[in-house]
C-alpha positions as a LaTeX table, in Angstrom:
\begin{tabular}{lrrr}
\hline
Residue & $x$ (\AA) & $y$ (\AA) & $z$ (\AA) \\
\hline
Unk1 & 9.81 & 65.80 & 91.22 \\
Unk2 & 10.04 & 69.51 & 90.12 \\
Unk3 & 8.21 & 71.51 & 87.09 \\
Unk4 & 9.61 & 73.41 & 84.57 \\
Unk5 & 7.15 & 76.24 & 84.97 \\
Unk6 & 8.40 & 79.31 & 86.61 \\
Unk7 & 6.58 & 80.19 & 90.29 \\
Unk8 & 4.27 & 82.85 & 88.20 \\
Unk9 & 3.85 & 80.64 & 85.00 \\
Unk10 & 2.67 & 77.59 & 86.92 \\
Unk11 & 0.24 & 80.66 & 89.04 \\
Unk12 & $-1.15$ & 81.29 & 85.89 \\
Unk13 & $-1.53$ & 78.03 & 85.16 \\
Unk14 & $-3.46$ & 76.82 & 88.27 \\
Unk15 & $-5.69$ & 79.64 & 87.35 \\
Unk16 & $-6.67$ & 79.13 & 83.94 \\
Unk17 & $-6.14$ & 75.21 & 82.63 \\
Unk18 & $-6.20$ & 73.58 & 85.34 \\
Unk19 & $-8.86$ & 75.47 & 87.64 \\
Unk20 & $-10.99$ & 74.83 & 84.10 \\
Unk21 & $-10.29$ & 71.22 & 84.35 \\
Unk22 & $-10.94$ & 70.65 & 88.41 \\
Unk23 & $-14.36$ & 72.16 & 87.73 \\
Unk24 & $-15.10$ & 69.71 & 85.44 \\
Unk25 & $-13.92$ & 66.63 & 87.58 \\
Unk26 & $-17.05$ & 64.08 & 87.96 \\
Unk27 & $-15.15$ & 61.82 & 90.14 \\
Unk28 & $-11.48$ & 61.43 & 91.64 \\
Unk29 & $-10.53$ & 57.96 & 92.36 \\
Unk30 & $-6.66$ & 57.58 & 94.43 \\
Unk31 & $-4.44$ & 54.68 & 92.79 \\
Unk32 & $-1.38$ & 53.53 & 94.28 \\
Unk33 & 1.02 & 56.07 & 92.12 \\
Unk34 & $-1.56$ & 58.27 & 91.32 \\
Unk35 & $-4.73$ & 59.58 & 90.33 \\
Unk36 & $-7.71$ & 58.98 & 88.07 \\
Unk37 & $-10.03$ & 61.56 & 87.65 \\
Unk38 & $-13.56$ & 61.08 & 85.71 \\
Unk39 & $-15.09$ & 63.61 & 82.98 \\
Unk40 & $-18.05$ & 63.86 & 80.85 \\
Unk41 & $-16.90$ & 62.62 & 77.73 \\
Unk42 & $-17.77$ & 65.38 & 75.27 \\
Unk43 & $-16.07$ & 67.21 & 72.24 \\
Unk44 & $-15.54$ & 70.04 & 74.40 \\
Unk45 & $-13.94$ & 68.05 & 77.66 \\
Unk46 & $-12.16$ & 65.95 & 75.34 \\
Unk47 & $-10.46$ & 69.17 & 73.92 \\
Unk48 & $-10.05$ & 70.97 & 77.34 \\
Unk49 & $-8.56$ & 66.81 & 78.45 \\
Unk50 & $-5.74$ & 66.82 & 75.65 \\
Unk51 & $-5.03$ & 70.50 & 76.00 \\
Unk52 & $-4.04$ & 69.84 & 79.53 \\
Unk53 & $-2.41$ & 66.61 & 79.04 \\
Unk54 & $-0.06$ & 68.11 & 76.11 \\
Unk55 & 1.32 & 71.13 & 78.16 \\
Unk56 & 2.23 & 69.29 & 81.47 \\
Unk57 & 3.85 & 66.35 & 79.22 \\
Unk58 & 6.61 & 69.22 & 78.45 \\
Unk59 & 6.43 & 71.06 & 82.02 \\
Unk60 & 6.21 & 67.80 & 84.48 \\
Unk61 & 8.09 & 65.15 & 82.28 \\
Unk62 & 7.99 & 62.20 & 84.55 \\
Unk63 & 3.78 & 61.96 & 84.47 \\
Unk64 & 2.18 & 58.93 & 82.57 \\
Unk65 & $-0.89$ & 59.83 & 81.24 \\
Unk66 & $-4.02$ & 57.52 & 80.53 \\
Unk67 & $-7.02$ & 58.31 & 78.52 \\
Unk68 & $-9.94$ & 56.64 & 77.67 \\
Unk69 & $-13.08$ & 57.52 & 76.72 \\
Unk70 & $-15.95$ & 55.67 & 76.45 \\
Unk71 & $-17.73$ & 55.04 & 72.39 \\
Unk72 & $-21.32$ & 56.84 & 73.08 \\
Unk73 & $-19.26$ & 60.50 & 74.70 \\
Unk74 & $-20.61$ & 59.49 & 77.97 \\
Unk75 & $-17.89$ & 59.74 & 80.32 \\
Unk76 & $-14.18$ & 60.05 & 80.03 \\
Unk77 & $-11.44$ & 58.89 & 82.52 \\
Unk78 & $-7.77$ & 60.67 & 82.80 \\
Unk79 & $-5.09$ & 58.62 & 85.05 \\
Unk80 & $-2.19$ & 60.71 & 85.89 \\
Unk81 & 0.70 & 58.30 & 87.35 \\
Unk82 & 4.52 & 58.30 & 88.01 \\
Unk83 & 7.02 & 57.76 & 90.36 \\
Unk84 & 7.22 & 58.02 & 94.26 \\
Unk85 & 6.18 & 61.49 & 94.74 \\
Unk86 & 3.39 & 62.06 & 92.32 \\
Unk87 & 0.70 & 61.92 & 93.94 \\
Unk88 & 1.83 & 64.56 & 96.62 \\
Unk89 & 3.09 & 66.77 & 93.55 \\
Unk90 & $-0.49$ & 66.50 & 92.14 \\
Unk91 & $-2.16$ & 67.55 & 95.35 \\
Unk92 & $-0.01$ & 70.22 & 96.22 \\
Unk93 & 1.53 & 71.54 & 92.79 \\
Unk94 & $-1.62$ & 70.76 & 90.72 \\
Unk95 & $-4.31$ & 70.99 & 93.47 \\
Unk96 & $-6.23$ & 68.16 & 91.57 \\
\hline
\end{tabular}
């Protein structure tokens, strides 16, 4: 499993987008090819959620992304799944 991202593009990456999103994580839950991390399900997390989800769709291809959010904005859950390899990728590459 590799990224697309250039060594200082997926730097700036970890330092911006993502370390925005791992502040935000409620709960982290380990699944067998993956992870499933828990938000607050507001306007705002929703946006920061789909901004995320839409740039490492291009940079990390082989990812499967779930969303769902609950009806009243109270939480929202993101599952990030894939092949053998993921979930090592996320922890080390990601540092989700």
């Amino acid at each position: 499993m590799q990224c697309k991202l250039t060594a200082p593009e997926l730097r700036e990456r970890k330092a911006t987008v993502i370390a925005r999103l791992k502040k935000e994580i409620k709960n982290k839950e380990e699944m067998a090819n993956g992870f499933a991390y828990q938000f607050d399900g507001s306007d705002a997390m929703m946006d920061e959620i789909i901004s995320f989800v839409k740039v490492e769709r291009t940079c990390c291809g082989l990812f499967d992304f779930n969303l769902s959010i609950r009806g009243d904005g109270s939480e929202a859950r993101l599952e990030i799944t894939g092949p053998e390899g993921t979930k090592d990728f996320i922890q080390t590459e990601l540092e989700l």
